[in-house]
N, CA and C atoms as a LAMMPS dump frame, in Angstrom:
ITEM: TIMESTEP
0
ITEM: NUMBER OF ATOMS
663
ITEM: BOX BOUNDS ff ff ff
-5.0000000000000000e+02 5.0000000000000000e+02
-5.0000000000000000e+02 5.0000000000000000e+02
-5.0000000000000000e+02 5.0000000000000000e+02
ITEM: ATOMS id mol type element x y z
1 1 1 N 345.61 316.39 111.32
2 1 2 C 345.825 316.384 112.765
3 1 3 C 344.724 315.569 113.426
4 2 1 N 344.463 314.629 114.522
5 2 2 C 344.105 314.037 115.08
6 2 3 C 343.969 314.461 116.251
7 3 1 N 344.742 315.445 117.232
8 3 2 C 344.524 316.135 118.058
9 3 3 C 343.232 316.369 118.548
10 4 1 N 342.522 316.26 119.403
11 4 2 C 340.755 316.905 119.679
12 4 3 C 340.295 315.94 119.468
13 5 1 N 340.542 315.226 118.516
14 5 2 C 338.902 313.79 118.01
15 5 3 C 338.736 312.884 119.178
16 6 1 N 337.23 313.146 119.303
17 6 2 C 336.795 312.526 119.93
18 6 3 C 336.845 310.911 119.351
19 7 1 N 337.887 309.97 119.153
20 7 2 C 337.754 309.25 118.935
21 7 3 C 339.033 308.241 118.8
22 8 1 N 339.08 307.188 119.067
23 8 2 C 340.442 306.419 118.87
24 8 3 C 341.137 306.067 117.469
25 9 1 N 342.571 306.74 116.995
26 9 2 C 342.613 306.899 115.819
27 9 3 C 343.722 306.391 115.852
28 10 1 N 344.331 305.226 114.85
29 10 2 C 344.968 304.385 114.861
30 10 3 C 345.717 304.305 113.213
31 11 1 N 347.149 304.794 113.084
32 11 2 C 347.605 305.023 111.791
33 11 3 C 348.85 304.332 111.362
34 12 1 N 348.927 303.427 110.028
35 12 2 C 350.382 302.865 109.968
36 12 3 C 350.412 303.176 108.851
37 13 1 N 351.761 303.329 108.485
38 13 2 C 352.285 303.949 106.924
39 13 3 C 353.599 303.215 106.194
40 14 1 N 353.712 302.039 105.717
41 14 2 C 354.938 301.257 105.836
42 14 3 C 355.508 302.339 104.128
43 15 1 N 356.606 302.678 104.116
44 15 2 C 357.059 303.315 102.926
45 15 3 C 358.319 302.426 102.158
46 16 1 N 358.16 302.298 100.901
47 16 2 C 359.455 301.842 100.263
48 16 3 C 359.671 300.152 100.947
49 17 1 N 358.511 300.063 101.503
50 17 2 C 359.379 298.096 102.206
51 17 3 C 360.038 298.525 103.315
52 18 1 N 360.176 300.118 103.966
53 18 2 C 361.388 299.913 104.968
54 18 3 C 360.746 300.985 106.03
55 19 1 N 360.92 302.255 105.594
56 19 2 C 360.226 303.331 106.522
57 19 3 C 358.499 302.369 107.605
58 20 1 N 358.691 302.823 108.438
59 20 2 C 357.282 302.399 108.996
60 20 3 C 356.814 303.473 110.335
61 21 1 N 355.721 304.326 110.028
62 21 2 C 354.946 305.096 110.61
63 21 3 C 353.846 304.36 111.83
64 22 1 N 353.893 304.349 112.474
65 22 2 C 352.31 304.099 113.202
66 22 3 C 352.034 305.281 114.275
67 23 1 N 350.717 305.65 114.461
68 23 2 C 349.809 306.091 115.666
69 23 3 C 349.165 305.347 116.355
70 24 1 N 349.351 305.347 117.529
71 24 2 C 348.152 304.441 118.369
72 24 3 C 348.572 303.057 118.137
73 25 1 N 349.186 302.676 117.766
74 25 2 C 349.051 301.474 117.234
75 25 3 C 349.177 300.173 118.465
76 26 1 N 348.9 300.605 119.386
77 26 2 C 349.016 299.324 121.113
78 26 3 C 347.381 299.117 121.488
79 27 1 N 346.633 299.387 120.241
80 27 2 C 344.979 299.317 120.696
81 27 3 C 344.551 298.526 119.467
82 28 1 N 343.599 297.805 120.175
83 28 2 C 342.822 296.145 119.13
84 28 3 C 341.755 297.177 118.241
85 29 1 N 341.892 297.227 117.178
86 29 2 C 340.607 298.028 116.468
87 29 3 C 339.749 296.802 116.18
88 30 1 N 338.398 297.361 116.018
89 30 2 C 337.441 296.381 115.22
90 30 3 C 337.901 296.77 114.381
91 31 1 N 338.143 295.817 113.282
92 31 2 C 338.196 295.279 111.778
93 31 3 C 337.105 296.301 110.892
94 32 1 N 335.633 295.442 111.508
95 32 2 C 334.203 295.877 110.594
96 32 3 C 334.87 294.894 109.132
97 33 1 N 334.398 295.023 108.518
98 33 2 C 334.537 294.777 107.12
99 33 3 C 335.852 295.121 106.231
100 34 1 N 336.832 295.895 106.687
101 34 2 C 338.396 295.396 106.408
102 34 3 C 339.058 294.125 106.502
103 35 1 N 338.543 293.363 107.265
104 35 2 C 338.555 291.611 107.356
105 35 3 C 338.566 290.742 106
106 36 1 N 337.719 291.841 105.119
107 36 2 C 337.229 290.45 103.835
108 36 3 C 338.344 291.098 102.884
109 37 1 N 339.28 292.138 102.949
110 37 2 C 340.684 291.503 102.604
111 37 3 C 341.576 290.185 102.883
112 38 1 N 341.221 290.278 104.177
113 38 2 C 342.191 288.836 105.084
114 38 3 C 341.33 288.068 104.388
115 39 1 N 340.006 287.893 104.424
116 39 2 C 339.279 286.288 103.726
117 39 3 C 339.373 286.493 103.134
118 40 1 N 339.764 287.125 101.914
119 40 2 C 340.056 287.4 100.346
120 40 3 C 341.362 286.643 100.03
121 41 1 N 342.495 286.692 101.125
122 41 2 C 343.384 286.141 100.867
123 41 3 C 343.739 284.601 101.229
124 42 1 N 342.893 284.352 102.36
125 42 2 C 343.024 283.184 102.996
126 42 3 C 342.138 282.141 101.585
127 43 1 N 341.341 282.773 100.915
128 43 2 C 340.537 282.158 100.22
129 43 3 C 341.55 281.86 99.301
130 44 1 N 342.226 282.538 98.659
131 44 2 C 343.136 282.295 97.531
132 44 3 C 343.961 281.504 97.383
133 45 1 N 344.685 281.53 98.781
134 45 2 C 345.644 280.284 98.96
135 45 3 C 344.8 278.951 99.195
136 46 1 N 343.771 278.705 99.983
137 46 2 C 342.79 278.117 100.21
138 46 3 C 342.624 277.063 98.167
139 47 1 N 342.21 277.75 97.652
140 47 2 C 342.127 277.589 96.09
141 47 3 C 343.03 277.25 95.676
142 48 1 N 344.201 277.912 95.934
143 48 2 C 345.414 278.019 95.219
144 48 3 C 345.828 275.971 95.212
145 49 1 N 345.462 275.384 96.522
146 49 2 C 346.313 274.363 96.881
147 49 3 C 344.795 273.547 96.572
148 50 1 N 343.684 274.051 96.246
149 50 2 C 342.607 272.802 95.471
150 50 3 C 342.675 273.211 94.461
151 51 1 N 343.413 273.702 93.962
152 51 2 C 343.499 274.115 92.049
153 51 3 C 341.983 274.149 91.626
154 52 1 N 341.519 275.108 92.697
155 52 2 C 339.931 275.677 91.532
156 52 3 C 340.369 276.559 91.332
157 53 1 N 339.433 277.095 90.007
158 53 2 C 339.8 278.244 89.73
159 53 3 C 338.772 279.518 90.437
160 54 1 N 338.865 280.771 89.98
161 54 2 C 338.015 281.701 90.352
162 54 3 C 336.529 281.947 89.577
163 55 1 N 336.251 280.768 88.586
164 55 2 C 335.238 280.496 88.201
165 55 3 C 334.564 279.144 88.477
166 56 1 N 334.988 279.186 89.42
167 56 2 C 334.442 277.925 90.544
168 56 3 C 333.123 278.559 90.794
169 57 1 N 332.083 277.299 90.431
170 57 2 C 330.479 278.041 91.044
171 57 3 C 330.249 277.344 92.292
172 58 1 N 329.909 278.232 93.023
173 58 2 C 328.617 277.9 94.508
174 58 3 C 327.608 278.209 94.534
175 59 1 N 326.212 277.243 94.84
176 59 2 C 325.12 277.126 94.662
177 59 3 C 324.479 278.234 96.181
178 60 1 N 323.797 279.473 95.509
179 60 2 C 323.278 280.237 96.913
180 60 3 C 321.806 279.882 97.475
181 61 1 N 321.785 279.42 98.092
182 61 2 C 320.366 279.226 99.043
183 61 3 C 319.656 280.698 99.192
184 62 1 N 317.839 280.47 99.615
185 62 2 C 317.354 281.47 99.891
186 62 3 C 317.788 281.732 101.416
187 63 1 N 318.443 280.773 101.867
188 63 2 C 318.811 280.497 103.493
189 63 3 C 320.02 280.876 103.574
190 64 1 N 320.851 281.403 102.6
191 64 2 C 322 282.125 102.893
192 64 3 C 322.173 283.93 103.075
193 65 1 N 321.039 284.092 102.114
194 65 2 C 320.729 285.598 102.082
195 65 3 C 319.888 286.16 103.201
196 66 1 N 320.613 286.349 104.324
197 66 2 C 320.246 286.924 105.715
198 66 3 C 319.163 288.154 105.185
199 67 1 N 318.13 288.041 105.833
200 67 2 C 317.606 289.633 106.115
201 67 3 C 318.668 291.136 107.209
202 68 1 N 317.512 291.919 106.998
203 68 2 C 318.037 292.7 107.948
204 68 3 C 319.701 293.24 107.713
205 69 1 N 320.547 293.255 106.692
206 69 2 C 321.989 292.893 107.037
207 69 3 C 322.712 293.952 105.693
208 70 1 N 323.277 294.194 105.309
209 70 2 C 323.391 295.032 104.061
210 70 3 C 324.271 294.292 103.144
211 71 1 N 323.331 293.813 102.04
212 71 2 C 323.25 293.208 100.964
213 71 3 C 323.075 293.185 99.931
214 72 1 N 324.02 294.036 98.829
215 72 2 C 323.384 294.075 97.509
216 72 3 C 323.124 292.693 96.924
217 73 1 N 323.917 291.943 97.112
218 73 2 C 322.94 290.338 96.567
219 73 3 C 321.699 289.805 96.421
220 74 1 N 321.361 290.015 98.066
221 74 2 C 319.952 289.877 98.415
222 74 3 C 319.236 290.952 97.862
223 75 1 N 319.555 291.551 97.705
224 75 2 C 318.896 293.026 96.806
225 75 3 C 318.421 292.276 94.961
226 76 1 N 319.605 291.441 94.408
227 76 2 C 319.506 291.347 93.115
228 76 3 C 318.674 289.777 93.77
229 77 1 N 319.495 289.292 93.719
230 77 2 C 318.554 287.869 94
231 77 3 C 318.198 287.327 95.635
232 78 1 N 316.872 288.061 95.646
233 78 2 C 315.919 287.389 96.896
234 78 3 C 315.512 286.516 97.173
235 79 1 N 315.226 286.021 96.437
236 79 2 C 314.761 284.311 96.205
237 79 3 C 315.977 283.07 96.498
238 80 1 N 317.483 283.764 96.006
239 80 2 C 318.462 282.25 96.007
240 80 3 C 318.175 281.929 95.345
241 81 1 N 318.6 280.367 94.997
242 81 2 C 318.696 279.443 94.004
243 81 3 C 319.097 279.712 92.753
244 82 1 N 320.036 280.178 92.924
245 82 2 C 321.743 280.948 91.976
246 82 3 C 322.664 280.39 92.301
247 83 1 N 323.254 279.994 90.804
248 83 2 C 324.964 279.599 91.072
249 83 3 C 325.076 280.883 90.739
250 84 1 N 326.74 281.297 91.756
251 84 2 C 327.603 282.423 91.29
252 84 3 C 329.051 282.062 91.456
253 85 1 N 329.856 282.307 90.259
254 85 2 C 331.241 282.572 90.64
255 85 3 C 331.699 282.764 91.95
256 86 1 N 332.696 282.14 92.263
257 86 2 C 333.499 282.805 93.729
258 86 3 C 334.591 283.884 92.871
259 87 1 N 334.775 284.225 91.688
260 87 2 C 334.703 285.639 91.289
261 87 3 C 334.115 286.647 91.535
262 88 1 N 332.422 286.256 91.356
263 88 2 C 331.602 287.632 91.524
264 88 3 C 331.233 287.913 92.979
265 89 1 N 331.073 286.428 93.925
266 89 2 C 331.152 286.764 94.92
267 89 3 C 332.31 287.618 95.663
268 90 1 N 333.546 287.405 95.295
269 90 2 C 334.604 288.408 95.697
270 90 3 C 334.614 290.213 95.541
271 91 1 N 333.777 290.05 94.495
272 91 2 C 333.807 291.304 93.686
273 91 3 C 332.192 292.025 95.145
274 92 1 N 331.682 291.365 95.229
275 92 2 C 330.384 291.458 95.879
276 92 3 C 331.192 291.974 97.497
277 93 1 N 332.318 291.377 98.166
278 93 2 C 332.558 291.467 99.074
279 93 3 C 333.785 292.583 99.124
280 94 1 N 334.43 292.485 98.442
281 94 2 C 335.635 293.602 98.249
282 94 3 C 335.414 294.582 98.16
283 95 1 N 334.091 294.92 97.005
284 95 2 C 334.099 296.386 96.029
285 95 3 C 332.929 296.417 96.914
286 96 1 N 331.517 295.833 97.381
287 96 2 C 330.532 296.354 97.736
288 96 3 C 330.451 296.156 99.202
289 97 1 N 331.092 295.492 99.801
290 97 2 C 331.558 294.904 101.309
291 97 3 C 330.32 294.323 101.713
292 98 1 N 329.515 293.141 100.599
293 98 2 C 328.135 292.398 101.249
294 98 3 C 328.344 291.901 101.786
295 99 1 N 327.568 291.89 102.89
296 99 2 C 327.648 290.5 104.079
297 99 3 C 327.611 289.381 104.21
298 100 1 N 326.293 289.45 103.038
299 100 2 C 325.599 287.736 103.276
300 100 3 C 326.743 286.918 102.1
301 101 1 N 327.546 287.361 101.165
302 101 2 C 328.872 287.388 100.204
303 101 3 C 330.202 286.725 101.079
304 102 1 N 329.931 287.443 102.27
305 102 2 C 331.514 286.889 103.106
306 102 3 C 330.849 285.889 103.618
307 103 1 N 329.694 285.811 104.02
308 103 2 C 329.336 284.675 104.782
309 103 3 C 329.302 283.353 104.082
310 104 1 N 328.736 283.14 102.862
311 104 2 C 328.698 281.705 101.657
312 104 3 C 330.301 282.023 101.643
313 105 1 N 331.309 282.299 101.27
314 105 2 C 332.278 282.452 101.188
315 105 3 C 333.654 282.003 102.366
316 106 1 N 332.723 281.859 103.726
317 106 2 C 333.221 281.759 104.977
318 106 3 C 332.737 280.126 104.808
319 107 1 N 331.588 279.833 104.435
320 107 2 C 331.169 278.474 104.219
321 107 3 C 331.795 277.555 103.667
322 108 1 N 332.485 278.155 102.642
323 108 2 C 333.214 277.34 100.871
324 108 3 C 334.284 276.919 101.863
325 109 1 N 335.257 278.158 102.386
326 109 2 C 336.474 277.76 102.406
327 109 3 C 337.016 277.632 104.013
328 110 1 N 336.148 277.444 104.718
329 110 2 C 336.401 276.561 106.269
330 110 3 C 336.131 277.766 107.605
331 111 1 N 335.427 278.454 107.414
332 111 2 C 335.071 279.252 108.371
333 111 3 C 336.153 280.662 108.733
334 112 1 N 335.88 281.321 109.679
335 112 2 C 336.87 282.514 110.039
336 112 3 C 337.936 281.443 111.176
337 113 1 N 337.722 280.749 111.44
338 113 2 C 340.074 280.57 111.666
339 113 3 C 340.02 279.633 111.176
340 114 1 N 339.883 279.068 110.029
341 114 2 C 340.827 279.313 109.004
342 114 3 C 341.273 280.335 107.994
343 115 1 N 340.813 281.467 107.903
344 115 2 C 341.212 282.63 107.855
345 115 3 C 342.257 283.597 108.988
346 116 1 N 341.93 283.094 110.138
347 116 2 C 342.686 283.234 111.455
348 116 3 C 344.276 282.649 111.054
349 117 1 N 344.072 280.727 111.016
350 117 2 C 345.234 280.249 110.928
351 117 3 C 345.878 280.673 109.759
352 118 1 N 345.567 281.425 109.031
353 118 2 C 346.118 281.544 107.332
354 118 3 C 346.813 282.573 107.734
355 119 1 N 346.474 283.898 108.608
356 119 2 C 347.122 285.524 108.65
357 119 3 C 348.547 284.737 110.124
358 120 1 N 348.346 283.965 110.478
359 120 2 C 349.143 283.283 111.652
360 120 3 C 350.207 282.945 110.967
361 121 1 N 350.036 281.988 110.248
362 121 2 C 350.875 281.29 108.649
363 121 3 C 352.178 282.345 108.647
364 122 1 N 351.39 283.634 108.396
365 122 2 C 351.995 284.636 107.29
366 122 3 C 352.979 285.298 108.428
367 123 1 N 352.85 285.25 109.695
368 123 2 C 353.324 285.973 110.75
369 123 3 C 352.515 287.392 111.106
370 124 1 N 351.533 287.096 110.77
371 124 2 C 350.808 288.452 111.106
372 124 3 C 350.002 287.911 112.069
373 125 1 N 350.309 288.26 113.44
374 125 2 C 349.607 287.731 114.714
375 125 3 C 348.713 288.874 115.771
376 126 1 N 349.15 289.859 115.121
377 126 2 C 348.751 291.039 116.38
378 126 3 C 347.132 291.529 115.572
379 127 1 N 346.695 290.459 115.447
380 127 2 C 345.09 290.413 114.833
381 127 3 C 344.105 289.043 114.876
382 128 1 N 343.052 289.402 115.032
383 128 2 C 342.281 288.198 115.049
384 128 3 C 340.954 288.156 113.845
385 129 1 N 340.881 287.39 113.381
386 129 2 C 339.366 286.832 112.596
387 129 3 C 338.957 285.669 113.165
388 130 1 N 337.672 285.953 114.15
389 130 2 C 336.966 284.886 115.09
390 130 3 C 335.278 284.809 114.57
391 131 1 N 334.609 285.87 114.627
392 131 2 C 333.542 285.538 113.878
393 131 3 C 333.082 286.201 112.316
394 132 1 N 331.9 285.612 111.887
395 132 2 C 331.208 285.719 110.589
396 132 3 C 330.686 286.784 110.89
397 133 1 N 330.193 287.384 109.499
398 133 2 C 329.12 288.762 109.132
399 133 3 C 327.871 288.646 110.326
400 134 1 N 327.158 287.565 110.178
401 134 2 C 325.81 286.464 110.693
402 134 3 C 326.216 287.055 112.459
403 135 1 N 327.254 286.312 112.801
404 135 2 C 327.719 286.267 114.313
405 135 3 C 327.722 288.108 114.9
406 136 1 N 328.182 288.686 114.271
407 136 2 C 328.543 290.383 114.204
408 136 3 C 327.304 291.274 114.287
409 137 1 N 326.42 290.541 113.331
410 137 2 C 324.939 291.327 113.327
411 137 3 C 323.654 290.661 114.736
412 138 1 N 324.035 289.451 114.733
413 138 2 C 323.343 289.127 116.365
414 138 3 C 323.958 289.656 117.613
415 139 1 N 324.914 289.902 117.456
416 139 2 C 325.788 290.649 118.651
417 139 3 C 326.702 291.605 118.227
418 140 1 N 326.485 292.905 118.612
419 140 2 C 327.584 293.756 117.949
420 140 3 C 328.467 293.782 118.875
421 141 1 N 329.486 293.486 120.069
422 141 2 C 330.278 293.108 121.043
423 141 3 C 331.17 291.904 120.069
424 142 1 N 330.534 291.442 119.27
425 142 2 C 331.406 290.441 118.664
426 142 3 C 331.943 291.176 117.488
427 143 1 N 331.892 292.508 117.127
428 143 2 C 332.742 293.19 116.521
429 143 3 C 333.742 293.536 116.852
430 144 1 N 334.28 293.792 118.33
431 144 2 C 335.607 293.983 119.063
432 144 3 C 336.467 293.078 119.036
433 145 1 N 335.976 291.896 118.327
434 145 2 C 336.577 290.206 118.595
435 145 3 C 337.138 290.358 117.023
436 146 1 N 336.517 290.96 115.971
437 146 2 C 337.278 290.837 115.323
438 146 3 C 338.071 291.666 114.907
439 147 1 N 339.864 291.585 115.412
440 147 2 C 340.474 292.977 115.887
441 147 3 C 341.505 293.089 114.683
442 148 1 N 342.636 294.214 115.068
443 148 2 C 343.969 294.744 114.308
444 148 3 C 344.618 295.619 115.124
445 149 1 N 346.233 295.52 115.086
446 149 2 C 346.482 296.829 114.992
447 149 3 C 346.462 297.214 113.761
448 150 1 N 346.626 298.688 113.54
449 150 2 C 347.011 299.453 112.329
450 150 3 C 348.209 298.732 111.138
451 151 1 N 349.369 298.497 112.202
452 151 2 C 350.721 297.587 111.236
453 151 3 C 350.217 296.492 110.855
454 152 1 N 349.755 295.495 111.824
455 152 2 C 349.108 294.067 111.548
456 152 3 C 348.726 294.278 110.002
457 153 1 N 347.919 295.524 110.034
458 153 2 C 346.722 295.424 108.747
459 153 3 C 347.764 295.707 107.487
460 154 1 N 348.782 296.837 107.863
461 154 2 C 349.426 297.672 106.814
462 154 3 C 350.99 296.392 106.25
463 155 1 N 351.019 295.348 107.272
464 155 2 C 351.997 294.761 107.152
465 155 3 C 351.038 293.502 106.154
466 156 1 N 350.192 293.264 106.252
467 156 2 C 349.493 292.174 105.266
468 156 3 C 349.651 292.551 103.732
469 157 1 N 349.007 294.17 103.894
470 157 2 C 348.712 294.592 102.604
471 157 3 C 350.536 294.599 101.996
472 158 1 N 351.55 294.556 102.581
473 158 2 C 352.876 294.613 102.17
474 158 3 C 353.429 293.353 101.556
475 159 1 N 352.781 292.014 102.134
476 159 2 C 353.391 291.114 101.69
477 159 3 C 352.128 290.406 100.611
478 160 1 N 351.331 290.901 100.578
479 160 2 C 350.617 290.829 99.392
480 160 3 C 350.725 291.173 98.299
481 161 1 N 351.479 292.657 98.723
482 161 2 C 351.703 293.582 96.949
483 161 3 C 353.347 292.165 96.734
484 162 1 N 353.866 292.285 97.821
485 162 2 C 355.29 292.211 97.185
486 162 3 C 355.689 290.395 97.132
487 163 1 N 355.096 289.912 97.814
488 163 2 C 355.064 288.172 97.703
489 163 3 C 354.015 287.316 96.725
490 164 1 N 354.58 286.393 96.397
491 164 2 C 353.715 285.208 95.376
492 164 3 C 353.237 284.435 96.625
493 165 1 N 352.344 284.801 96.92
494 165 2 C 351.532 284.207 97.781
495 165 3 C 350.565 282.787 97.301
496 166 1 N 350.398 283.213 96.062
497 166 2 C 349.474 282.275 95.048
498 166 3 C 349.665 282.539 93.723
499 167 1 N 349.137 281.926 93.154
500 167 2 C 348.708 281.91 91.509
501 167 3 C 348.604 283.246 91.256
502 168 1 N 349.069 284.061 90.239
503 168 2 C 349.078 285.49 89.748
504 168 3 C 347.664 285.325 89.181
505 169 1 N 346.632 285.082 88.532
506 169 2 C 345.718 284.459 88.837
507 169 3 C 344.749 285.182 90.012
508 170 1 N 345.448 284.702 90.986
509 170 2 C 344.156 285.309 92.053
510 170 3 C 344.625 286.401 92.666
511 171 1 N 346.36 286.746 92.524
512 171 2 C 346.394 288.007 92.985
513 171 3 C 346.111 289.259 92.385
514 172 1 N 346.167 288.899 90.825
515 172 2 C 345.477 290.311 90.14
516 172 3 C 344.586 290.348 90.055
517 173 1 N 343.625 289.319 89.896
518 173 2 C 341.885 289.834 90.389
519 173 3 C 341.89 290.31 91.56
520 174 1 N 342.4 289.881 92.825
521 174 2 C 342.187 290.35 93.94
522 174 3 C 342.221 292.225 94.05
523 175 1 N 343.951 292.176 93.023
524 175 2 C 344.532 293.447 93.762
525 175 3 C 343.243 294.411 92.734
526 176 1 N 343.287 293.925 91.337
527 176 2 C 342.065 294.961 90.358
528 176 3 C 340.694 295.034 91.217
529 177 1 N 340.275 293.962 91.846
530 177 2 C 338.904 294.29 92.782
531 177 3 C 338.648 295.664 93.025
532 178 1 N 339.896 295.21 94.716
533 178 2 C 340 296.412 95.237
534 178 3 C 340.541 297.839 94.376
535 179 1 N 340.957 297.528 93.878
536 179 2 C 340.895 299.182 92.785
537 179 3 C 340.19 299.321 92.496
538 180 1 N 339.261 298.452 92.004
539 180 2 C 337.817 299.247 91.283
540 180 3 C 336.946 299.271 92.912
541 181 1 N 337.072 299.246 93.854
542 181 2 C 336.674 299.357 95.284
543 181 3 C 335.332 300.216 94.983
544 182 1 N 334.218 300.679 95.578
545 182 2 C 332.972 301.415 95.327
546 182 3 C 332.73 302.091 96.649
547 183 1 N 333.131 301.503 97.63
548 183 2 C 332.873 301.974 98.972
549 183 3 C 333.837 303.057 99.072
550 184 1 N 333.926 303.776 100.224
551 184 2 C 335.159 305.005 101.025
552 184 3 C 335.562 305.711 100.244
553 185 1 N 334.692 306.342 99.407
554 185 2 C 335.116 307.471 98.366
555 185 3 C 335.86 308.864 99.143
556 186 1 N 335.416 308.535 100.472
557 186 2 C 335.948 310.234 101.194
558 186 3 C 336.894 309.338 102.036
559 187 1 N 337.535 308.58 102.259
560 187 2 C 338.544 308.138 103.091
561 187 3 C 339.798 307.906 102.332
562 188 1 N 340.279 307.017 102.553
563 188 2 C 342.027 306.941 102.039
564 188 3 C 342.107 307.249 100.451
565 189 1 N 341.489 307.37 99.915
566 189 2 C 341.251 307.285 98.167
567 189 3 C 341.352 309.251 97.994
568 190 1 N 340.584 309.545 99.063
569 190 2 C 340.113 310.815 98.899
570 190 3 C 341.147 311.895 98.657
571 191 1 N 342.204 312.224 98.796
572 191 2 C 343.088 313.576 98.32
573 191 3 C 343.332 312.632 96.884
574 192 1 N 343.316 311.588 96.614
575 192 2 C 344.199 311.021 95.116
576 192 3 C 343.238 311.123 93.906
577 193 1 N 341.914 311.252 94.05
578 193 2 C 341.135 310.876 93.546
579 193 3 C 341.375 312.086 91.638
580 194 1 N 341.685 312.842 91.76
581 194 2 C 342.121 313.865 90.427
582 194 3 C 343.854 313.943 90.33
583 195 1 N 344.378 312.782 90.893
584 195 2 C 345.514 312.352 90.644
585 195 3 C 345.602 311.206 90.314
586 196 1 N 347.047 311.065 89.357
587 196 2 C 347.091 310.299 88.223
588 196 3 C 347.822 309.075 89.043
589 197 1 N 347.015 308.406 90.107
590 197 2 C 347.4 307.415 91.323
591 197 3 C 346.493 306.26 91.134
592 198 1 N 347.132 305.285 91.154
593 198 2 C 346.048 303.91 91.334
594 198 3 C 346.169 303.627 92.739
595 199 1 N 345.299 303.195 93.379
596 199 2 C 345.128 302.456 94.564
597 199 3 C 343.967 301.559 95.151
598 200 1 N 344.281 300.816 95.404
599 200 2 C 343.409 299.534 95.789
600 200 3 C 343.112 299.932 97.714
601 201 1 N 342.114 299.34 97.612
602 201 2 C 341.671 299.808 99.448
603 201 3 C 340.248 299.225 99.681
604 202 1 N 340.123 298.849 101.164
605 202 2 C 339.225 297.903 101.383
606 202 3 C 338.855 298.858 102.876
607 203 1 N 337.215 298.999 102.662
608 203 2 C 337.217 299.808 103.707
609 203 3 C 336.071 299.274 104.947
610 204 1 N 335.829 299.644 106.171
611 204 2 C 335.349 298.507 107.549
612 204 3 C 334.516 299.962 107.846
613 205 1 N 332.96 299.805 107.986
614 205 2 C 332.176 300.385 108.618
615 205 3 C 331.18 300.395 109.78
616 206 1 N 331.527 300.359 111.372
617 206 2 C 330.412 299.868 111.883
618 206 3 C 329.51 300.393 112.453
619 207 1 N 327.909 299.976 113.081
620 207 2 C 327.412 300.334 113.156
621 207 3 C 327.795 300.97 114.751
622 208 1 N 326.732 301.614 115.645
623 208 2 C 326.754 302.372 116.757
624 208 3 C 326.532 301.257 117.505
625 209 1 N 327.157 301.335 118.949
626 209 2 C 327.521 300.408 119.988
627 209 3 C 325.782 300.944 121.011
628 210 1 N 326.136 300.266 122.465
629 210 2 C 325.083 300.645 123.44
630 210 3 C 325.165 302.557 123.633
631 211 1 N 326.493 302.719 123.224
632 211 2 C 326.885 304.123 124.35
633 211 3 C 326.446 304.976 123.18
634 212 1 N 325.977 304.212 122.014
635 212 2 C 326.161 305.589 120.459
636 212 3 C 327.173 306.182 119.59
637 213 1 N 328.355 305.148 120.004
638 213 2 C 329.377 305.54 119.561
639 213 3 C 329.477 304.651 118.589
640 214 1 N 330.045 304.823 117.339
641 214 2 C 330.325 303.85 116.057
642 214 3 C 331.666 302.94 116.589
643 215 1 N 331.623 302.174 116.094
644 215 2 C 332.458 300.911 116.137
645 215 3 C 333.492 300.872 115.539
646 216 1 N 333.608 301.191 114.243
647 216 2 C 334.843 301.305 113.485
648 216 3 C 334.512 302.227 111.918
649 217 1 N 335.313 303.098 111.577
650 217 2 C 335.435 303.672 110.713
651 217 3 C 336.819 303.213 109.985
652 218 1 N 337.204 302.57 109.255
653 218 2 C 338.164 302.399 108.75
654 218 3 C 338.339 302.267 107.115
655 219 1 N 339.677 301.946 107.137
656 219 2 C 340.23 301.737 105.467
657 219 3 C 341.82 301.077 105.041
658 220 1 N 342.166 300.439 104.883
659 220 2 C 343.57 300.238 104.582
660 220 3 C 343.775 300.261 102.947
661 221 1 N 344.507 300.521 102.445
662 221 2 C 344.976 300.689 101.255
663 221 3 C 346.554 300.296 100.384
C-alpha cells in the first residue's frame, strides 16, 4: 500500500506484452542512476552499427576519475592510466552504478542525447536523458532534468527483453549484467530473492535536495 507515504510513488507493471498497470504515472521522476540502462542500450546499438565489439578498450585518464562522486573505479584505480573494456566498464555501471563509468562511457559514444535521440528512435518519448553523472553532482536540480514516467521506463525494459535491437552479443551481456546487479537488494529483487526467479534490475539513488528530501529512490526490473 502506498497510501500515507510521504512521498511521490510512481508504479508500472506491463504483464504478458499486454496487461499494463501504472500509479502516478502523469509525474516526471528523476531517473538518478536508472538512466545507465538507457546508456547501456543506446551504447549497444551505438557499437552495434561500428562493429566494435564489447572488448573494445578505452584509455582512462586520472582526469576522468572525478573526486567526491561514488566510484568504485576510482577506488581500484586512482591514478588512471588504464585501458578497460567497455565490458567491464558496463559491468562497473550496471551492477555497481559508478559514476565516473557512465561518464568515460558518455564520452566514447556521443554524450547524453545521443542517448536521448536513441530512446526517441525507439518511441519512448515521455522521458528525457539531458545531463552526465559530472553535470548532476555540480548541480543536483539537474537531477529533475533527467526524467521518466514509470511506463516510459517499464515500456523500454519490454522492447529490450522482446526485440533484436542489436547483436545477441550485447544483449546477453547486457541482460546477465543486470542479473548479476549488486545494488537494491531490498527493492524490486526483494520478495524473489529465496525464489527460484531470475531477474535483471537497474536501480537510481539520489541524494537529498535543499528541502532534505531525497531525490529519487528507484528500480525497474
Amino acid at each position: 500500500a502506498i497510501e500515507g507515504k510521504k512521498a511521490e510513488i510512481g508504479i508500472a507493471v506491463i504483464i504478458d506484452g499486454q496487461d499494463t498497470i501504472t500509479v502516478n504515472n502523469d509525474i516526471h521522476y528523476p531517473m538518478m542512476s536508472v538512466f545507465k540502462f538507457h546508456q547501456a542500450l543506446a551504447l549497444a546499438d551505438y557499437m552495434h552499427h561500428q562493429k566494435q565489439p564489447l572488448e573494445t578498450r578505452l584509455l582512462i585518464k586520472k582526469s576522468d576519475l572525478k573526486p567526491d562522486t561514488y566510484s568504485p573505479l576510482r577506488e581500484t584505480y586512482p591514478q588512471g592510466g588504464i585501458e578497460m573494456s567497455i565490458a567491464d566498464l558496463l559491468k562497473y555501471t550496471l551492477q555497481q552504478s559508478d559514476n565516473n563509468a557512465c561518464d568515460i562511457l558518455f564520452n566514447y559514444q556521443g554524450g547524453p542525447d545521443a542517448v536521448n535521440k536513441y530512446l526517441h528512435s525507439l518511441g519512448i518519448r515521455e522521458c528525457a536523458v539531458i545531463h552526465t553523472e559530472n553535470d548532476m553532482h555540480k548541480n543536483l536540480e539537474f537531477c529533475y532534468q533527467n526524467w521518466t514516467t514509470p511506463l516510459a521506463a517499464a515500456k523500454l525494459l519490454e522492447i529490450f527483453r522482446n526485440e533484436n535491437l542489436f547483436d545477441k552479443e550485447y544483449k546477453n551481456f547486457i541482460y546477465q549484467t543486470m542479473v548479476e546487479c549488486q545494488t537494491g537488494q531490498g527493492r524490486l529483487i526483494a520478495p524473489l530473492l529465496d525464489k527460484k526467479v531470475t531477474m535483471g534490475h537497474k536501480t537510481g539513488t539520489g541524494d537529498r535536495n535543499a528541502k532534505g528530501q531525497q531525490i529519487g529512490c528507484n528500480d525497474i526490473g
